[in-house]
Backbone as CSV, one residue per row, in Angstrom:
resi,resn,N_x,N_y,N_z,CA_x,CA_y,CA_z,C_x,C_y,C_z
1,UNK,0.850,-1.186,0.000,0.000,0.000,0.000,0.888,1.239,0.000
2,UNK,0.641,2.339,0.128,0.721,3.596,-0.272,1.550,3.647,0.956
3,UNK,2.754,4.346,1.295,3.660,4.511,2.212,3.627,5.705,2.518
4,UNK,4.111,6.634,3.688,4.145,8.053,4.045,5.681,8.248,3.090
5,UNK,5.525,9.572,2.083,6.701,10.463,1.668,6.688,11.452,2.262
6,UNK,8.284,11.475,2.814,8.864,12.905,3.227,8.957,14.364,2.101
7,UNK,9.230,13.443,0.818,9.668,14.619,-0.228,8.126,15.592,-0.250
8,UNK,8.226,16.704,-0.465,7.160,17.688,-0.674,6.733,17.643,-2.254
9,UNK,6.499,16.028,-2.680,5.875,16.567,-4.331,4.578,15.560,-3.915
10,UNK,3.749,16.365,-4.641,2.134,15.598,-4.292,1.922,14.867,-5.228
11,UNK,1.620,13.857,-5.581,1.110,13.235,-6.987,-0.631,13.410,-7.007
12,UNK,-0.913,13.597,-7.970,-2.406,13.431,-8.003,-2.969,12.202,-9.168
13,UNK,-4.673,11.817,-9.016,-4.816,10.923,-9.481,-4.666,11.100,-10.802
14,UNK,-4.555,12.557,-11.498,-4.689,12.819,-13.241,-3.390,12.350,-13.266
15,UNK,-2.254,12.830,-12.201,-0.820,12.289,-12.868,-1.138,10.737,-12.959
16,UNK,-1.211,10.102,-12.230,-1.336,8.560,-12.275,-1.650,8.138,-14.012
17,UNK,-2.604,8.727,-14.003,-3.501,8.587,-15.598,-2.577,8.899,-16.221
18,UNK,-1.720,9.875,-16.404,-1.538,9.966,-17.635,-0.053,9.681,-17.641
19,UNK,0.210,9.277,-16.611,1.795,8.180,-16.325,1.308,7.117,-16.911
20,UNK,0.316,6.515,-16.532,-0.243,4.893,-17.111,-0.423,5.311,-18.688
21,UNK,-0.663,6.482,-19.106,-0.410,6.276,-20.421,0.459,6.305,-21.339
22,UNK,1.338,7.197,-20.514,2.422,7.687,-21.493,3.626,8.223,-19.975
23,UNK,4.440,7.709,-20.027,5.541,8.028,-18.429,5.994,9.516,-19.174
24,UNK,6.317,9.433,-20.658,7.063,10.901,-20.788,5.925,12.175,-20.151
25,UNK,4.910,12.528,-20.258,3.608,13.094,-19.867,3.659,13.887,-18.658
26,UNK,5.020,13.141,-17.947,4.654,13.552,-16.288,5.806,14.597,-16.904
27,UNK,6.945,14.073,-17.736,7.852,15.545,-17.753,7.071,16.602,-17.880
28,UNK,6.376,16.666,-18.935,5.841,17.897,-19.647,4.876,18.713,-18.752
29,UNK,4.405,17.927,-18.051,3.039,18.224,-17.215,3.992,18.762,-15.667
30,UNK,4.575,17.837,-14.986,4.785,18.254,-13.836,5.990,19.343,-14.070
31,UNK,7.656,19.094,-14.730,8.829,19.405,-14.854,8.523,20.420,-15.638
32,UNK,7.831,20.917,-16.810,7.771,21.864,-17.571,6.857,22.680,-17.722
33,UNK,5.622,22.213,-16.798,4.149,22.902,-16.460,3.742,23.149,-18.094
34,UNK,3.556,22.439,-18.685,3.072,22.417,-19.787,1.439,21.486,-19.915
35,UNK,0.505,22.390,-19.960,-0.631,21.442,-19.664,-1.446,21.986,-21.397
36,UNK,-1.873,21.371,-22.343,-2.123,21.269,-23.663,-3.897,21.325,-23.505
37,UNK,-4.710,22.209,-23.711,-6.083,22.638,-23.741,-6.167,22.133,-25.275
38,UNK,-6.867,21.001,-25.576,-7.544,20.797,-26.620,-9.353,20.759,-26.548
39,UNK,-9.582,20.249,-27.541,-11.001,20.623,-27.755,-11.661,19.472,-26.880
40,UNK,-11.298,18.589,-27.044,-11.665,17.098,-26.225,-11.760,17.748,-24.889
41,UNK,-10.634,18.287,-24.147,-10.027,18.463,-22.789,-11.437,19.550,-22.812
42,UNK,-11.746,20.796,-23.728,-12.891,21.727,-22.995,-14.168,21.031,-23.152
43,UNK,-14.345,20.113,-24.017,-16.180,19.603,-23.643,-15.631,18.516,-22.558
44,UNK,-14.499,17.871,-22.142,-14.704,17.343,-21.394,-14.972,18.063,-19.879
45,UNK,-14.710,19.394,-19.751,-14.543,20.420,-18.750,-16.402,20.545,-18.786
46,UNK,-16.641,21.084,-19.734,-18.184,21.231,-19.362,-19.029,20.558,-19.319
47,UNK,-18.982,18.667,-19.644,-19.471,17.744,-19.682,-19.646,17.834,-17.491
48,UNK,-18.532,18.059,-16.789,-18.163,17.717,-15.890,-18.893,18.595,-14.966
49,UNK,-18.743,20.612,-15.771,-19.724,20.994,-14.960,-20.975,21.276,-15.097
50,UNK,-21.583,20.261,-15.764,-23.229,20.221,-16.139,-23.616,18.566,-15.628
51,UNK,-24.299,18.421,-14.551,-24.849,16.630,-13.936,-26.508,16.907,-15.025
52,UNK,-26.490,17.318,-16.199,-27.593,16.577,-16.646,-26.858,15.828,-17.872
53,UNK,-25.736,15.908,-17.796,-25.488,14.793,-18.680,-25.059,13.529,-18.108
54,UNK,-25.105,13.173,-16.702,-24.756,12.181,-16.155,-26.459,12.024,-15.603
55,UNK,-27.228,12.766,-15.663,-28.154,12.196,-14.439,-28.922,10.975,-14.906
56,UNK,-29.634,10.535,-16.076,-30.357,9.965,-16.647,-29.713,8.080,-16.269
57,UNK,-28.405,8.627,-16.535,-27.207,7.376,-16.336,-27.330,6.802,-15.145
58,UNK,-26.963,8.148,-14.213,-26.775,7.479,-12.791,-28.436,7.196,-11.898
59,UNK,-28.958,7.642,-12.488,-30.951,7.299,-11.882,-30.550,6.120,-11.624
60,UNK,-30.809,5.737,-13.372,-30.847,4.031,-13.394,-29.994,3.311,-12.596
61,UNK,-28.614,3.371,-11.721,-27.710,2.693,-10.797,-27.643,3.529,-9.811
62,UNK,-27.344,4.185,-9.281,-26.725,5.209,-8.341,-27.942,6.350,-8.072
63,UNK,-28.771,5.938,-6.849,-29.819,6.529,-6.208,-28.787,8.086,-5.632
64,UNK,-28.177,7.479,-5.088,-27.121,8.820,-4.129,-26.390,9.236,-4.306
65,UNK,-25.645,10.608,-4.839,-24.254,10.816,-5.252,-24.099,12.141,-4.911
66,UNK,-23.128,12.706,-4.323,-22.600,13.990,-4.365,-21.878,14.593,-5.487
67,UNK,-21.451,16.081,-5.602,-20.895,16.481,-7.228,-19.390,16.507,-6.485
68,UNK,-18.588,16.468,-7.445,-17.038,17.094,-7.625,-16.377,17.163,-5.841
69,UNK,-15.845,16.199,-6.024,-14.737,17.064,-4.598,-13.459,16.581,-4.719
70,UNK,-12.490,17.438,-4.308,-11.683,17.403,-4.491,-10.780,17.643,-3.318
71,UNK,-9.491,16.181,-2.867,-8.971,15.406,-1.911,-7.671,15.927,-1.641
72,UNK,-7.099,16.423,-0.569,-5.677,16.684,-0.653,-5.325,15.737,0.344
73,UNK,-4.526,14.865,0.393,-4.033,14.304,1.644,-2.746,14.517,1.977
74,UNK,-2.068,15.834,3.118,-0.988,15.668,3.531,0.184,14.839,4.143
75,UNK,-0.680,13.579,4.348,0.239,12.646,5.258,1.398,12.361,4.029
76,UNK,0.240,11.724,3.299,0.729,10.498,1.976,0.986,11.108,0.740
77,UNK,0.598,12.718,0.630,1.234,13.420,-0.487,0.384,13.177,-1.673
78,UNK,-1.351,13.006,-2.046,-1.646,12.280,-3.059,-2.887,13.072,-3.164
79,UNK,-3.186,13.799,-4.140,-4.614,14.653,-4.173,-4.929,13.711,-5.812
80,UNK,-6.659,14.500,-5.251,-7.867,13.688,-6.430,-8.869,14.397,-6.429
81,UNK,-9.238,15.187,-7.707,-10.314,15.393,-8.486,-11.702,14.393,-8.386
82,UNK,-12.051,14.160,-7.768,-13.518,13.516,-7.820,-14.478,13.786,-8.380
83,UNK,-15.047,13.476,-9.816,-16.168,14.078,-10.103,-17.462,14.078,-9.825
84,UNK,-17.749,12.445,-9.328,-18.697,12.372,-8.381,-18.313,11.253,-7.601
85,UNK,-19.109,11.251,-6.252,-19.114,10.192,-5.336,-20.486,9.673,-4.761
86,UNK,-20.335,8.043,-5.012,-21.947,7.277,-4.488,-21.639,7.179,-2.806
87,UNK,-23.040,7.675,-2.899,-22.861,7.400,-0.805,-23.593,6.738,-0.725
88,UNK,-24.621,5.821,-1.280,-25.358,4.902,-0.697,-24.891,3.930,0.375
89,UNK,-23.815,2.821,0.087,-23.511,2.190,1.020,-22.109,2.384,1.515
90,UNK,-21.092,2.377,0.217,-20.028,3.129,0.652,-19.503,4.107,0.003
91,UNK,-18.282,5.169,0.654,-17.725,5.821,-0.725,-17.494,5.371,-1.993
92,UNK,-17.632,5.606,-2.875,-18.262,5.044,-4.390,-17.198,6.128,-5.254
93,UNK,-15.520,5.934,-5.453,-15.515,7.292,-6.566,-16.312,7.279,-8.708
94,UNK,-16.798,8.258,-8.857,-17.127,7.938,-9.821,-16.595,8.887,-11.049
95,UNK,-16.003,8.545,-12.068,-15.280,9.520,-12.980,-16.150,9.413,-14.528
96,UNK,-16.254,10.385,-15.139,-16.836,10.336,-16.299,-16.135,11.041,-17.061
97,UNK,-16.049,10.154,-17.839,-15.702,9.574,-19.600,-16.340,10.052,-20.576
98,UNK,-15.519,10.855,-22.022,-16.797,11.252,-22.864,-16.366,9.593,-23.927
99,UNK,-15.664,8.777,-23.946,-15.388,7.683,-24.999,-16.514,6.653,-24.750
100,UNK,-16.190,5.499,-25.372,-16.710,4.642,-25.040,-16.077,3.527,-24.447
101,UNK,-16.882,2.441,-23.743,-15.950,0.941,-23.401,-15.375,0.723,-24.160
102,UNK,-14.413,-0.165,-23.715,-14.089,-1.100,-22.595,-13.159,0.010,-21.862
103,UNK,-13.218,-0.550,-20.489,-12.033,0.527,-19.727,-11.217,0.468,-19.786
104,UNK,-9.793,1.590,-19.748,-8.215,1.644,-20.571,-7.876,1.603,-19.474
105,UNK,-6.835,0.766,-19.274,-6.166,0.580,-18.058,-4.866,2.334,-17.532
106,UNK,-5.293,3.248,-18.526,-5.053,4.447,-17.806,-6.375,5.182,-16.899
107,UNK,-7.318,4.953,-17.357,-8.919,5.190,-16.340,-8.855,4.371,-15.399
108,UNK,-8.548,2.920,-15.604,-8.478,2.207,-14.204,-7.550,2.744,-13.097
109,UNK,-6.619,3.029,-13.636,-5.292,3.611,-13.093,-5.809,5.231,-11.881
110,UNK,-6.327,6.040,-12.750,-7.041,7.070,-12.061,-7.610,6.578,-11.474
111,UNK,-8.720,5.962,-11.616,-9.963,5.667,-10.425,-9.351,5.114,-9.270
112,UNK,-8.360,4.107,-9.224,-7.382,3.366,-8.144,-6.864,4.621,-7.519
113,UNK,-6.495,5.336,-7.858,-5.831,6.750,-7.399,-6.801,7.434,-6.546
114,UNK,-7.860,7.367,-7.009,-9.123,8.173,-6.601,-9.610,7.615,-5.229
115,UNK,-9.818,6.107,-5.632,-10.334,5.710,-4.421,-8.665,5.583,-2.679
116,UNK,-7.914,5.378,-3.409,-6.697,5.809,-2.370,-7.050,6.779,-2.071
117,UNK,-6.960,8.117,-2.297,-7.059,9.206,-1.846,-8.543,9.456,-1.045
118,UNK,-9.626,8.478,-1.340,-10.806,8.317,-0.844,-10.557,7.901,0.740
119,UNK,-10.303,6.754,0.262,-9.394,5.441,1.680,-8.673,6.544,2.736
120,UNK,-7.615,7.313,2.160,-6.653,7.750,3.658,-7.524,9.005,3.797
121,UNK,-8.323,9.640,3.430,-9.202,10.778,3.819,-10.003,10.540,4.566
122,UNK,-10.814,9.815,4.326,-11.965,9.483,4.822,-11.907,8.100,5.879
123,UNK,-10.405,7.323,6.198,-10.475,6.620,6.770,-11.210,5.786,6.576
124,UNK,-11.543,4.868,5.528,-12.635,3.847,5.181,-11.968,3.028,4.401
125,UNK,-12.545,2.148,3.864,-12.588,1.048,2.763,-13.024,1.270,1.367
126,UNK,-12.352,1.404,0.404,-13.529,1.158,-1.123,-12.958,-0.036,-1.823
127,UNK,-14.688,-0.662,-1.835,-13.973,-1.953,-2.880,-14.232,-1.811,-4.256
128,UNK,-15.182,-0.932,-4.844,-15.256,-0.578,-6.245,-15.620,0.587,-6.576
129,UNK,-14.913,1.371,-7.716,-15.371,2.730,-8.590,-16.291,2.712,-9.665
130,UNK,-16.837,3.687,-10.182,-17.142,3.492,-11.272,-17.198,4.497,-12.817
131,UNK,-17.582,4.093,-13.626,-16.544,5.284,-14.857,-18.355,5.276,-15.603
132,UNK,-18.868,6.389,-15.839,-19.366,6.670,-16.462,-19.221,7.142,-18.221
133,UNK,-19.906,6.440,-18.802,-19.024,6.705,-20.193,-20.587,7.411,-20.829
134,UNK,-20.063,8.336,-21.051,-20.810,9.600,-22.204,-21.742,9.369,-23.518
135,UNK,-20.813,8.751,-23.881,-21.501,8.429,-25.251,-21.929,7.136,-25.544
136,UNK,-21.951,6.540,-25.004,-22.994,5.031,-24.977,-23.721,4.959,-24.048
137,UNK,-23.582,6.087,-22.560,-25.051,6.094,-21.522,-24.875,5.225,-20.788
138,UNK,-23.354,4.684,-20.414,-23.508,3.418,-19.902,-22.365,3.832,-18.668
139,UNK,-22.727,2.624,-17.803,-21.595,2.626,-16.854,-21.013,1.549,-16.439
140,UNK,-19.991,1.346,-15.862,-18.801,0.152,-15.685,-18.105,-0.038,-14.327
141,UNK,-19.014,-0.848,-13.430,-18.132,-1.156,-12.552,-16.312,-1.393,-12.120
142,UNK,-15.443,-1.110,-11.446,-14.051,-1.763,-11.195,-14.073,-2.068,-9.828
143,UNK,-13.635,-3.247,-9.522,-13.084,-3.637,-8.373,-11.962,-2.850,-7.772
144,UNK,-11.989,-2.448,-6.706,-10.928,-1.992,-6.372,-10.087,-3.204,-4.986
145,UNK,-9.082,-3.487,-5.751,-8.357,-5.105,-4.928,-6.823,-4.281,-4.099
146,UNK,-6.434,-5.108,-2.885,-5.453,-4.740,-2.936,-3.905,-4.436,-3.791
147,UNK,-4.551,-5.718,-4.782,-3.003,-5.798,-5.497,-3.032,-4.423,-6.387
148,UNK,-4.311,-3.959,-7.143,-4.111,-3.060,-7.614,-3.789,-1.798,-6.732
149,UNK,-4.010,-1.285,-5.544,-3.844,0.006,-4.279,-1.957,-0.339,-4.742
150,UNK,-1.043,-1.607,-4.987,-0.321,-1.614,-4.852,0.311,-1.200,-5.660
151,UNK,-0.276,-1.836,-7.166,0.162,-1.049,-8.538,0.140,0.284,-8.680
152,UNK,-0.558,0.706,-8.049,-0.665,2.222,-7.898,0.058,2.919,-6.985
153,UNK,0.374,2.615,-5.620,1.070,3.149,-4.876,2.522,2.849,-5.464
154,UNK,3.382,1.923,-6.266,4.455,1.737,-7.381,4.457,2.986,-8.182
155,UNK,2.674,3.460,-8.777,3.014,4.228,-9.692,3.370,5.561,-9.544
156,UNK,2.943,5.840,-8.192,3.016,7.187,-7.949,4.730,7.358,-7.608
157,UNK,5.154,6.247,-6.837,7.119,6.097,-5.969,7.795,7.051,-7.455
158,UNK,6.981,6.069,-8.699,8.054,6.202,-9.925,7.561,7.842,-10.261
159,UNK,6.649,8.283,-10.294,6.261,9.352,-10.963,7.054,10.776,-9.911
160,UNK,7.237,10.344,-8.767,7.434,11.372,-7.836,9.024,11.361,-8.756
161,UNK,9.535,10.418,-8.674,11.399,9.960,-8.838,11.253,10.631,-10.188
162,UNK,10.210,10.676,-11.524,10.262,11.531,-12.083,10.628,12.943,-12.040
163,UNK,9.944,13.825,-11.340,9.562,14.893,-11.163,10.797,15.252,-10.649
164,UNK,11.513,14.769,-9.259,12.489,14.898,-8.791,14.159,14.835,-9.309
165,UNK,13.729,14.284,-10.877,14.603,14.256,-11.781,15.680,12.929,-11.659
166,UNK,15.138,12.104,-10.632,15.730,10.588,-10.186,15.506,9.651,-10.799
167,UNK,14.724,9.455,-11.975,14.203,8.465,-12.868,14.367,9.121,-14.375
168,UNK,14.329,8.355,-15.242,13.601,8.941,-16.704,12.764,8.251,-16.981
169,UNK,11.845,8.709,-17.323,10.656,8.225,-18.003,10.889,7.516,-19.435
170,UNK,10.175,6.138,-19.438,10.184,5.330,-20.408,9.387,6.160,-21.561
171,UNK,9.415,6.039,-22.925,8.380,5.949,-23.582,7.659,4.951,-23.826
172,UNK,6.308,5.119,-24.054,4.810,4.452,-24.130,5.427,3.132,-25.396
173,UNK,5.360,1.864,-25.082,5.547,0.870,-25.868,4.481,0.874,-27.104
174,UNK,3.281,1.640,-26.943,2.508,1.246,-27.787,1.873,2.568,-28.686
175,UNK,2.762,2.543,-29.888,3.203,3.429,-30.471,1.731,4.350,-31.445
176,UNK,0.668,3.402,-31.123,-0.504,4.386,-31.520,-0.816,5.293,-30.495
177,UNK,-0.546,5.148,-29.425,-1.294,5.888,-28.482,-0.385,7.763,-29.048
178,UNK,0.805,7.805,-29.487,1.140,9.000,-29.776,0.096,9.859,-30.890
179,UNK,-0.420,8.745,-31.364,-1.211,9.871,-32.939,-2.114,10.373,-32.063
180,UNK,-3.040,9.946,-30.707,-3.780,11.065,-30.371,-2.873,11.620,-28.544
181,UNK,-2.178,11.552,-28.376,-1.712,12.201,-27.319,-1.742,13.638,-27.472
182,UNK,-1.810,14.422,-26.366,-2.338,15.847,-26.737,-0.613,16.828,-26.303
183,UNK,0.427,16.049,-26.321,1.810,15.999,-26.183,2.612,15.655,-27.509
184,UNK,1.927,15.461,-29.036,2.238,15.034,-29.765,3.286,15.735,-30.335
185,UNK,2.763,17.371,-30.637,3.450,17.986,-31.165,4.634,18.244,-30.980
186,UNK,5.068,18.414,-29.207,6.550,18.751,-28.977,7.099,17.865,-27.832
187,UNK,6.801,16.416,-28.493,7.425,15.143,-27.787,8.710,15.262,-28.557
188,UNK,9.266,14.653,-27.865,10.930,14.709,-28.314,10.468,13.295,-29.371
189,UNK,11.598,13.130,-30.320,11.673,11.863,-30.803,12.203,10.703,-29.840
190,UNK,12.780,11.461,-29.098,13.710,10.173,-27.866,11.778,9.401,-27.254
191,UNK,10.714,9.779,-27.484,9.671,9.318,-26.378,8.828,8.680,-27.444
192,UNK,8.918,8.878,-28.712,8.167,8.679,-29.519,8.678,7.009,-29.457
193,UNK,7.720,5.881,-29.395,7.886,4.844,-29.090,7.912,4.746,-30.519
């Protein structure tokens, strides 16, 4: 699980995401404050602050939910964007998606992030998230297991050792994911898988 860091760099659950997609990502984003506003990134912004495009979705599963909150945890160094959360029985994080299924193991990656930062806040348990996806109206359970809290608490050790300039970041093995990365334009060739 997630260990106490001394170093003063916070990881958050978007870094997680977009480490799981691409490790070069965290340079640009954390080391160079370079954050890339595309068109995707603004309807996904107002998808997020309008719940009538989620409500119809979540009726049908999710009786109870609060909007947007957002987690800082000083112990463990790890903040999260929440876009919504189910309170029916337990904390529930829930993130919405404008794509469609199946879930990319960089969304799984966030939501694991999400619900950590859920866990040491709130002092509780979560055993599953869920991802609302936009354009098919649908939604998708994840388990949340220990082994994965572990994959994730790995991902953040490496992303901090990033930032701190103690690691280099691999490039992404899977060389389509660059044609839509929103980092395309001024990726070095050294990252271009």
């Amino acid at each position: 699980m997630l260990k106490r860091d001394k170093r003063p760099i916070y990881v958050s659950a978007e870094d997680v995401r977009q480490y799981t997609y691409c490790p070069a990502t965290i340079v640009y984003r954390r080391v160079y404050g370079i954050y890339p506003h595309t068109e995707r990134t603004k309807l996904g912004k107002q998808i997020h602050r309008d719940p009538s495009y989620i409500k119809e979705i979540t009726y049908r599963y999710l009786k109870r939910i609060s909007r947007r909150e957002i987690i800082v945890n000083h112990e463990y160094r790890i903040t999260a964007e929440i876009d919504y959360i189910a309170t029916e029985h337990e904390l529930t994080p829930i993130e919405v998606k404008l794509r469609k299924p199946p879930i990319t193991r960089h969304h799984k990656a966030q939501l694991i992030a999400q619900a950590i930062a859920l866990e040491l806040t709130h002092n509780t348990i979560i055993t599953h998230a869920y991802i609302i996806y936009i354009e098919n109206k649908t939604i998708e359970k994840i388990a949340i297991t220990d082994h994965k809290k572990t994959w994730i608490a790995k991902t953040i050790v490496k992303i901090r050792n990033i930032i701190e300039g103690t690691e280099d970041p691999q490039p992404t093995p899977h060389k389509q994911k660059c044609t839509n990365c929103e980092y395309r334009k001024i990726c070095t060739t050294k990252y271009l898988a």
